[in-house]
C-alpha positions as CSV (number, residue, x, y, z in Angstrom):
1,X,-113.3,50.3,64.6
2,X,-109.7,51.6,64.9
3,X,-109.2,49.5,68.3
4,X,-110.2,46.2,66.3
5,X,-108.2,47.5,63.5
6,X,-105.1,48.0,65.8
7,X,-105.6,45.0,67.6
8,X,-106.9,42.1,65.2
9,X,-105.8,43.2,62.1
10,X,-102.8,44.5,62.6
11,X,-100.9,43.7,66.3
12,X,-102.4,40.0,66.0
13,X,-100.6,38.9,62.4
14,X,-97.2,40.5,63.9
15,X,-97.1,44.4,62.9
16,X,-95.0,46.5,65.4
17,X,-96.9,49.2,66.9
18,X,-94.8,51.6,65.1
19,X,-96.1,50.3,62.1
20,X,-99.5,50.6,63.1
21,X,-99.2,53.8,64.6
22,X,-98.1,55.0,60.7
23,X,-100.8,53.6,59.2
24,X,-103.1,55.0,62.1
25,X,-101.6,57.9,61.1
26,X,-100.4,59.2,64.7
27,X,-97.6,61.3,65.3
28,X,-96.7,59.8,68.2
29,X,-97.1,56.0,69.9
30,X,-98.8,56.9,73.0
31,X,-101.9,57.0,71.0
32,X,-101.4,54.0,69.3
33,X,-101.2,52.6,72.6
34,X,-104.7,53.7,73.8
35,X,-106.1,51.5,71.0
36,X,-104.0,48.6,70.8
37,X,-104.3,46.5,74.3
38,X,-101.9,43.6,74.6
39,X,-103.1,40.6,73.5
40,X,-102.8,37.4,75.2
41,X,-102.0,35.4,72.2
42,X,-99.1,38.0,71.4
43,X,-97.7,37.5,74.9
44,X,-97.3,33.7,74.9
45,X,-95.7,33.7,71.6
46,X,-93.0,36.4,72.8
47,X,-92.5,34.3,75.8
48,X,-92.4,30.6,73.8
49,X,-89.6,32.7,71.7
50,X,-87.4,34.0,74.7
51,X,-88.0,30.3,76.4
52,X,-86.6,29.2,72.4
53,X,-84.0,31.4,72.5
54,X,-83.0,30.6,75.8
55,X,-83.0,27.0,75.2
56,X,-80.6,27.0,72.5
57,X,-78.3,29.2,74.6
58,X,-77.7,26.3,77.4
C-alpha cells in the first residue's frame, strides 16, 4: 500500500519525493526511494520539458 501510495498518488500528480518522503514520514530519502520507482510517465514529461526548454533557448 505505501509503494502505490508513493508512486500513484503522490510521484504520478507531480509531488517531489521530498514531499512524499514527509508525508511518509521518513527521516531520510533513501527510504522513500525504496518505495517510489520511477515511473515512465514521469520521465517523458521531464524530458518533453528539457526538449521545451531547450527549444526556446535556440
Amino acid at each position: 500500500a505505501r509503494h502505490s501510495y508513493a508512486t500513484s498518488v503522490c510521484l504520478a500528480n507531480g509531488v517531489s519525493i521530498e514531499n512524499v518522503a514527509k508525508m511518509l514520514g521518513h527521516s531520510n530519502i533513501k527510504m522513500t526511494q525504496h518505495y517510489a520507482r520511477v515511473l515512465d510517465s514521469s520521465i517523458l514529461k521531464d524530458m518533453n520539458n528539457v526538449r521545451d526548454v531547450l527549444s526556446n533557448c535556440l
